[in-house]
N, C-alpha and C positions, 0 to 999 in steps of 0.2 A: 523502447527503453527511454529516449529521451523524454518522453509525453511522461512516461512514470513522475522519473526526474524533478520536471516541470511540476509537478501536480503536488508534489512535495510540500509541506512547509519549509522554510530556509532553516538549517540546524539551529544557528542561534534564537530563534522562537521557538523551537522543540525539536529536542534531541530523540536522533533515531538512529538503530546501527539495523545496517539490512546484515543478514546472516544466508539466507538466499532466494533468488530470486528467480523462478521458471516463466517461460514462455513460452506454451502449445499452442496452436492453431490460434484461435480467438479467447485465449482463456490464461491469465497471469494469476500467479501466487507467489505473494512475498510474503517472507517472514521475517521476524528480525524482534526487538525488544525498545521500550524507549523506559521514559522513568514515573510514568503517571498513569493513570487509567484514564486522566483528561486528555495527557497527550494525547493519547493512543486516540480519544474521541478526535481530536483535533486534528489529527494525521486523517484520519475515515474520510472527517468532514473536506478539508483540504483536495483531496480524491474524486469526491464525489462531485466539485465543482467541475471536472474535465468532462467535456462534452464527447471524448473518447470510449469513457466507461461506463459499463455499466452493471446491475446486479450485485453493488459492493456490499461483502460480508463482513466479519472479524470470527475467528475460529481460534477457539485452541486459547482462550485468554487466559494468562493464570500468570501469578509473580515470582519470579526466579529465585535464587538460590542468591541474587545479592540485594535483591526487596527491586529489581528492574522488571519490567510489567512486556511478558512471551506475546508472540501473539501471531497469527496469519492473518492475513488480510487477502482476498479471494475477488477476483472481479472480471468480467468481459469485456472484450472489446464493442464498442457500440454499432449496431449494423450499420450505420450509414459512413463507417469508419473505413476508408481504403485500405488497400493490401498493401498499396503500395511502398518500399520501401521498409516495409515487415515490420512486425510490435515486438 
């Protein structure tokens, strides 16, 4: 969870609310909403720079009910990623 965290944009450069957040075996899904179809690129991108992840999706894109932009975001843990400590 902390790697997620980390991998994050800082809110004040893009706003994001996680809604929730699973972790099975080698495999994370967060969902949540922010206010742009760029954030949301920005947030992907941000992700993708962690050498932890990998396979990063976006699922489910579509804009809420207050013009705030849904979404999942889908990804694995990276094989050469340890156990240790749990994701």
């Amino acid at each position: 969870m902390k790697e997620i965290s980390i991998s994050l944009p800082a809110r004040d450069a893009v706003a994001i609310d996680i809604d929730e957040l699973n972790i099975a075996s080698r495999h994370v899904r967060l969902q949540g909403s922010t206010v742009s179809f760029e954030a949301l690129d920005q947030i992907k991108a941000a992700v993708m720079k962690s050498k932890m992840f990998k396979n990063i999706t976006t699922e489910n894109v579509k804009k809420g009910s207050k013009e705030e932009i849904r979404f999942i975001l889908s990804m694995e843990l990276a094989d050469d990623v340890s156990q240790e400590g749990g994701a």
